[in-house]
C-alpha positions in Angstrom: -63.2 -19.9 24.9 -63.0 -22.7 22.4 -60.3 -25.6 22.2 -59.5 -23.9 18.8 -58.8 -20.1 19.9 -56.6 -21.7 23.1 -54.3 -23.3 21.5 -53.6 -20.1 18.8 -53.6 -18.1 22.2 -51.8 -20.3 23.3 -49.0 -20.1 20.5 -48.8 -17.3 20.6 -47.7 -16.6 24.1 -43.8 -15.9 25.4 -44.4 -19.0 27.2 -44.9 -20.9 23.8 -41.4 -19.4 22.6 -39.3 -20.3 25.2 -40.5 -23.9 25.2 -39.6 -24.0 21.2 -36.6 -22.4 22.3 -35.6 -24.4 25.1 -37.0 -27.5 22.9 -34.3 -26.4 20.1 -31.3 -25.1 21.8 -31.3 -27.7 24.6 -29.7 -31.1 22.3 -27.5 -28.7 20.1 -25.5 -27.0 22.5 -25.2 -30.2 24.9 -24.3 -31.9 21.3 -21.4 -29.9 20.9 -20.3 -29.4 24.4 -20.0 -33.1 24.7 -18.3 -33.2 21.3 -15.9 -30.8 22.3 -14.9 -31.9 25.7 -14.5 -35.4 24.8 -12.4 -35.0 21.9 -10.1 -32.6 25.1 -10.7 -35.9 27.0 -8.9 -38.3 24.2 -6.0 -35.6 23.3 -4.8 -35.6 26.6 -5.4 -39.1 28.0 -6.0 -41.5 25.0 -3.9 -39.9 22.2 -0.5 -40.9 23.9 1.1 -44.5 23.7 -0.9 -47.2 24.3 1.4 -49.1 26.6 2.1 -45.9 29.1 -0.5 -46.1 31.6 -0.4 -50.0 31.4 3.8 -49.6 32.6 3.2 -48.3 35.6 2.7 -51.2 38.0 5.6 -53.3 35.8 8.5 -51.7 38.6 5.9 -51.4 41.4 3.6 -53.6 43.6 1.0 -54.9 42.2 -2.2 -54.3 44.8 -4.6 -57.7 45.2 -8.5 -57.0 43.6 -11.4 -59.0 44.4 -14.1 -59.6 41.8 -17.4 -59.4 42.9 -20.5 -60.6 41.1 -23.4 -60.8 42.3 -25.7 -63.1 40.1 -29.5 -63.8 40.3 -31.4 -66.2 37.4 -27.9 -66.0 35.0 -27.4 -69.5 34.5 -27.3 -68.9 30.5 -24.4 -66.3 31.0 -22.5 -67.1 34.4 -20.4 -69.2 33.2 -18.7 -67.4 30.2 -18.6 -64.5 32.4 -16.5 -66.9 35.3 -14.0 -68.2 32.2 -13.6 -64.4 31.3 -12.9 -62.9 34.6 -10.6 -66.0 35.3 -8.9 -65.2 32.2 -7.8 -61.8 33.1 -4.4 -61.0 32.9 -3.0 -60.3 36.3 -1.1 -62.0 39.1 -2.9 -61.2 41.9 -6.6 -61.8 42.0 -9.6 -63.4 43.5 -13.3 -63.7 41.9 -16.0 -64.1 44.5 -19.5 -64.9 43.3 -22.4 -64.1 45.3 -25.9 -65.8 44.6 -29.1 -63.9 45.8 -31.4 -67.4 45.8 -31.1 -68.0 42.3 -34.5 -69.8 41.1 -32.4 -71.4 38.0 -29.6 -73.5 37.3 -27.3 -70.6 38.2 -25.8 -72.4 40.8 -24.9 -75.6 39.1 -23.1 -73.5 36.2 -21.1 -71.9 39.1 -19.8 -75.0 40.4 -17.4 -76.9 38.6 -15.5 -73.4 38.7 -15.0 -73.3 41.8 -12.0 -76.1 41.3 -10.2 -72.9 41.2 -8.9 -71.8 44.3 -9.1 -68.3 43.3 -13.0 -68.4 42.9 -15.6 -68.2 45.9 -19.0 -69.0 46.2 -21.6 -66.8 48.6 -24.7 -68.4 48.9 -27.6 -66.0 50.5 -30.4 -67.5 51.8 -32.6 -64.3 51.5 -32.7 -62.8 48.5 -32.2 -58.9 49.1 -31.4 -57.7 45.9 -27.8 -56.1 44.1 -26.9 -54.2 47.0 -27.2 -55.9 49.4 -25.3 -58.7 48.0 -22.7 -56.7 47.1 -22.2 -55.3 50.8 -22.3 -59.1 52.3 -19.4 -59.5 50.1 -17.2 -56.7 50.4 -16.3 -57.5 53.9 -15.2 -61.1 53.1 -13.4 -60.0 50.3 -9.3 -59.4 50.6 -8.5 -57.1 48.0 -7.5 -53.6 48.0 -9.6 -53.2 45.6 -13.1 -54.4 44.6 -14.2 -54.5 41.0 -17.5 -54.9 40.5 -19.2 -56.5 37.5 -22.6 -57.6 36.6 -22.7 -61.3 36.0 -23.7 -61.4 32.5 -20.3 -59.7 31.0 -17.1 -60.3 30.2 -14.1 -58.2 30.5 -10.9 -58.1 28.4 -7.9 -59.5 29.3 -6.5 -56.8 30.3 -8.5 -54.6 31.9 -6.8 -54.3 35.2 -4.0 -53.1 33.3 -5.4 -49.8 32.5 -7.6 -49.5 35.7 -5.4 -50.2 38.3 -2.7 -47.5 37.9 -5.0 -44.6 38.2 -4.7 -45.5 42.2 -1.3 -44.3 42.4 -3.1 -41.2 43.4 -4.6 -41.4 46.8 -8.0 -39.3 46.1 -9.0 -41.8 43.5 -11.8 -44.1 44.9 -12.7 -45.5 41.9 -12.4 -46.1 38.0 -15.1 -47.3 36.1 -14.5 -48.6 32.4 -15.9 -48.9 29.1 -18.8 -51.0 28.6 -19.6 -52.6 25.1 -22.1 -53.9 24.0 -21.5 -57.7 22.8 -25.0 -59.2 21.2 -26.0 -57.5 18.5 -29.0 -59.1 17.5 -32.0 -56.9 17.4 -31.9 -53.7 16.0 -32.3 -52.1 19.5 -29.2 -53.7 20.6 -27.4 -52.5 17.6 -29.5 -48.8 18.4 -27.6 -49.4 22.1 -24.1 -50.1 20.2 -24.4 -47.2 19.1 -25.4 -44.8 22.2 -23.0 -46.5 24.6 -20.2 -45.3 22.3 -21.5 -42.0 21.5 -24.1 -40.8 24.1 -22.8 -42.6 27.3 -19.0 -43.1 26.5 -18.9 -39.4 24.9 -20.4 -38.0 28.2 -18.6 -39.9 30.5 -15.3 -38.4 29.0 -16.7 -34.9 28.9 -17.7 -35.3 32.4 -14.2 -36.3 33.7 -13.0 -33.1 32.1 -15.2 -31.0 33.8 -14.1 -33.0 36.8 -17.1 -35.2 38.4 -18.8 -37.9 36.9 -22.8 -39.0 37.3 -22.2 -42.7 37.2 -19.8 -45.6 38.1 -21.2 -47.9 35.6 -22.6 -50.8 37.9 -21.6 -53.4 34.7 -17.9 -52.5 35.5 -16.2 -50.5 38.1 -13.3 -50.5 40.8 -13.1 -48.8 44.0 -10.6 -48.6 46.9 -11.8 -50.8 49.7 -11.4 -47.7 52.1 -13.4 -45.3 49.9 -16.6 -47.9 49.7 -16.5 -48.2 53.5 -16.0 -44.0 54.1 -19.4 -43.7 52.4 -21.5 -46.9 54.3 -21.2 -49.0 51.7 -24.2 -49.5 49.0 -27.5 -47.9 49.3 -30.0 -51.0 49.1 -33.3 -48.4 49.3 -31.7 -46.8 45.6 -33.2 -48.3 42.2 -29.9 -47.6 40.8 -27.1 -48.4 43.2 -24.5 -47.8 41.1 -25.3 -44.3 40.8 -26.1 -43.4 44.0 -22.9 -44.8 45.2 -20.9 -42.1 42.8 -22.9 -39.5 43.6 -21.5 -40.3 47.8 -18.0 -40.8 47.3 -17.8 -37.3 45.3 -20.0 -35.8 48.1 -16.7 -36.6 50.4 -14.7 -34.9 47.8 -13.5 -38.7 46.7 -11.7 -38.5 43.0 -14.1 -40.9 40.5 -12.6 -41.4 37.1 -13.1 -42.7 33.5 -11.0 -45.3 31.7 -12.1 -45.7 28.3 -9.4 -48.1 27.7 -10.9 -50.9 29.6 -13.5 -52.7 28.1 -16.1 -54.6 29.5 -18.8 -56.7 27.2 -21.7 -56.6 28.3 -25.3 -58.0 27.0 -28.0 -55.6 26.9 -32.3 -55.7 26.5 -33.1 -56.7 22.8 -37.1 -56.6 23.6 -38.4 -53.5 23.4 -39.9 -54.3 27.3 -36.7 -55.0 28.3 -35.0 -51.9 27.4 -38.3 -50.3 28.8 -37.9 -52.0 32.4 -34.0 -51.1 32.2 -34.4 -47.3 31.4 -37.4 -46.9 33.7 -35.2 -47.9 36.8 -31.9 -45.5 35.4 -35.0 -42.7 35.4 -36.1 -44.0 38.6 -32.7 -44.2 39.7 -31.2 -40.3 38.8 -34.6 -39.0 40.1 -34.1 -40.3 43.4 -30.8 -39.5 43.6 -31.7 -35.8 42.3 -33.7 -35.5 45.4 -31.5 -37.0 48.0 -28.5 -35.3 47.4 -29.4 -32.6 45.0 -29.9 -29.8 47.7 -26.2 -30.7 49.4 -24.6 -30.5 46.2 -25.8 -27.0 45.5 -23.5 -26.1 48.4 -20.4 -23.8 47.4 -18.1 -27.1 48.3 -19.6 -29.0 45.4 -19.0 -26.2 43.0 -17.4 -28.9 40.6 -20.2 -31.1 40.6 -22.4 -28.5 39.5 -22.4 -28.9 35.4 -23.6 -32.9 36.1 -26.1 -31.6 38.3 -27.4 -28.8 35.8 -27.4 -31.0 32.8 -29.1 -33.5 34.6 -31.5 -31.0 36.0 -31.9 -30.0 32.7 -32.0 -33.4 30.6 -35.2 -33.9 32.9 -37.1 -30.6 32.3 -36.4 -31.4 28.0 -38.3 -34.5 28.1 -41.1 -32.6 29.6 -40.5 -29.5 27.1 -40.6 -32.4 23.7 -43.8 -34.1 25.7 -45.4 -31.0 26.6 -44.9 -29.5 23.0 -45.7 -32.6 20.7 -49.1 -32.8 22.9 -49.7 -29.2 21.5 -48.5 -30.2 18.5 -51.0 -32.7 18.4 -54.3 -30.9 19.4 -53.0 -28.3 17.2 -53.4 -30.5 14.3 -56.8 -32.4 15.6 -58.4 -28.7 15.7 -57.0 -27.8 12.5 -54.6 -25.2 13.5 -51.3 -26.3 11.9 -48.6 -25.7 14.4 -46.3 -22.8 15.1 -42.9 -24.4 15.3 -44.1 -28.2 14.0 -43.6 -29.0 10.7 -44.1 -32.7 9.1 -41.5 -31.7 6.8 -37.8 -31.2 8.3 -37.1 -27.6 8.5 -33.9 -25.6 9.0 -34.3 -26.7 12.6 -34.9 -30.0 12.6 -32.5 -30.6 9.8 -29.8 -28.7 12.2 -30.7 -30.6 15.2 -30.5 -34.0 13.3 -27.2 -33.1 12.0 -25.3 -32.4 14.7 -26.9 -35.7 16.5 -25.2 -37.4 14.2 -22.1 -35.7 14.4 -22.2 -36.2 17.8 -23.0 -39.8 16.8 -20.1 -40.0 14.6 -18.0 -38.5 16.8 -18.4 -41.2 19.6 -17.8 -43.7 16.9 -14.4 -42.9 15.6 -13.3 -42.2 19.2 -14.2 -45.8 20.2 -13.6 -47.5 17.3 -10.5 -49.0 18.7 -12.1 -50.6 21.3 -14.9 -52.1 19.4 -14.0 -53.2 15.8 -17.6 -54.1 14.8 -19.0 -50.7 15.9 -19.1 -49.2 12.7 -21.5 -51.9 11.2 -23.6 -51.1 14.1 -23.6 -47.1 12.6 -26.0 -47.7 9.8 -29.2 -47.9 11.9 -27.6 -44.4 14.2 -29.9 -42.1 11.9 -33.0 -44.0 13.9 -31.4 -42.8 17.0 -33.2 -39.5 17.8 -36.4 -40.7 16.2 -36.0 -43.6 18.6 -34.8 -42.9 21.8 -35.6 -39.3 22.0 -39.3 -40.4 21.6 -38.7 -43.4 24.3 -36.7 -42.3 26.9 -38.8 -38.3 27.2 -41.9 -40.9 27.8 -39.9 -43.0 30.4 -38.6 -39.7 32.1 -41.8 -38.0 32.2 -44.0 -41.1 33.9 -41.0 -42.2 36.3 -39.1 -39.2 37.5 -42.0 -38.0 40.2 -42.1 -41.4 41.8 -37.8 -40.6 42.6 -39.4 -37.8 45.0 -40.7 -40.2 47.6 -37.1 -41.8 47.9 -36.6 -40.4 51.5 -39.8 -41.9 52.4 -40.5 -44.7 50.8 -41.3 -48.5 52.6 -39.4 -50.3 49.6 -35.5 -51.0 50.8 -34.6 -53.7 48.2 -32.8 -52.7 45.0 -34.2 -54.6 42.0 -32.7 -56.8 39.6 -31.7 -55.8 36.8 -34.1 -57.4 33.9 -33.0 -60.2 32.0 -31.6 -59.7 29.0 -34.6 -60.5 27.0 
């Protein structure tokens, strides 16, 4: 048999189908059940007064938080992170700054901060990556509660305000905020503007509704001291710590929630091989933590994890569906055999598809729009999204999701760095 008369054979199988199917119906009906359950998200817990959640503490006592933030090679961002965290609005804090052997000048930006007595300086002598850092820390630290930031971002004054009072309720372990994206530059950060509002912002708020979430953002998050230490602390043999560490404290039914109201700026990649080492270790990262815990939390005790651990099931076997199909696509074409399915022109489909991307797009926009004044300028390159990131992150997913499956026996016990903001 020819290369020719496979691939028609080939397109014409039920096997073909369901990938074009799968291919199709995966992105609009994720589209518009994140669309929907966010917009339930902001009716019930952002639609209210602004100043309600922020009263709570104003008649009761105020609980002490230590900063941590761990830093390695940020000497061109530590110190406007140190003068923002410093400037936070509340009465009872303490910032304590852990270097993992710097190679820079991160150290001598550190110092003439720490004139402050509420600022202290943890100086490893090993570097052992994020994780580790973070767990020297946290038993030095005297908070109640640990907020942990990355050391390139800056949060707003008054984050702790709309953080803090979701511990009034004694399941809550942690709270993890909204991270935006501050330098705008390159038209991949303003492509990230964009998704952070309506692809990771959107979800997260969909995914408190359905009550679990997939990741405490490791650029800004706060956890009861008792919760981090009922779950052994951080996992330093993860890629991505952060979401390991939520995946845990749900596993012992701890209560991890979304505050959309407290913003964190952050800087992102604006290389296209930055972005490309970032979203390699977030594949890396849900891989592994799809094969550590993925069999326990099938068990009838998770049952409310279970739509995070479909879709992400699911968001996994699409990029290998759009791989698998635009290689067919391809040979079809090379042969001479246009497509079934493919068309170089948009179709019904693909028009479909691309409009309610965008009005999931949109969506995410106007619900964040409050938060981030300059996001709509940021909106005029969303139409590049899918093309974009689609194209990028199925690649990423397909080459780095079967090296997660070694995670329970693999020699590496170091988290990486995250890469610098290029």
């Amino acid at each position: 048999m020819d290369l020719y008369t496979a691939i028609v054979n080939l397109e014409a199988s039920r096997f073909y189908l369901a990938l074009l199917i799968y291919f199709a119906w995966y992105p609009l009906t994720t589209s518009v059940m994140w669309i929907f359950t966010s917009l339930l998200f902001y009716r019930r817990r952002e639609a209210g007064p602004k100043e309600a959640l922020a009263a709570f503490y104003e008649t009761s006592e105020q609980p002490s938080v230590s900063f941590l933030i761990p830093a390695y090679n940020e000497e061109a961002n530590i110190a406007r992170t140190l003068e923002g965290v410093l400037a936070v609005d509340y009465p009872n804090f303490e910032v304590v700054v852990i270097d993992d052997c710097s190679s820079d000048q991160t150290l001598r930006e550190i110092k003439p901060f720490l004139a402050d007595p509420r600022l202290r300086l943890v100086q490893k002598k090993v570097n052992e990556g994020k994780a580790m850092a973070l767990n020297d820390a946290i038993p030095i630290s005297t908070g109640e509660l640990i907020f942990v930031m990355d050391a390139d971002a800056v949060p707003s004054p008054n984050i702790l305000n709309w953080l803090i009072p979701h511990f009034k309720y004694p399941r809550c372990a942690a709270v993890t905020g909204n991270p935006r994206v501050d330098n705008r530059e390159s038209f991949l950060a303003k492509l990230q503007a964009i998704e952070f509002a309506s692809i990771i912002s959107l979800m997260r708020r969909a995914q408190r509704v359905w009550g679990r979430i997939m990741t405490m953002s490791g650029v800004v998050g706060i956890f009861r001291r008792t919760a981090l230490y009922d779950v052994g602390l951080y996992s330093p043999d993860m890629a991505t710590e952060d979401i390991d560490l939520t995946w845990r404290l749900q596993l012992r039914h701890w209560d991890v929630r979304y505050e959309s109201r407290a913003v964190m700026w952050m800087r992102v990649p604006q290389s296209l091989g930055g972005l490309w080492h970032q979203r390699r270790r977030w594949a890396l990262g849900l891989s592994q933590v799809l094969t550590r815990h993925g069999g326990e939390l099938m068990q009838w005790k998770h049952r409310r994890f279970w739509p995070v651990l479909i879709e992400a099931n699911l968001s996994v076997v699409w990029a290998y569906t759009y791989i698998t199909l635009t290689t067919i696509w391809l040979i079809s074409y090379a042969v001479g055999y246009p497509p079934v399915g493919a068309s170089p022109i948009p179709n019904f489909w693909g028009m479909l598809i691309a409009t309610v991307c965008l009005l999931q797009l949109v969506t995410g926009v106007i619900l964040d729009r409050s938060y981030d004044e300059f996001l709509k300028k940021s909106f005029i390159v969303a139409v590049f999204y899918p093309i974009v990131y689609w194209i990028l992150m199925a690649i990423i997913t397909v080459t780095t999701a079967p090296l997660g499956l070694n995670v329970n026996r693999q020699k590496q016990k170091v988290t990486r760095w995250k890469p610098v903001r290029e």
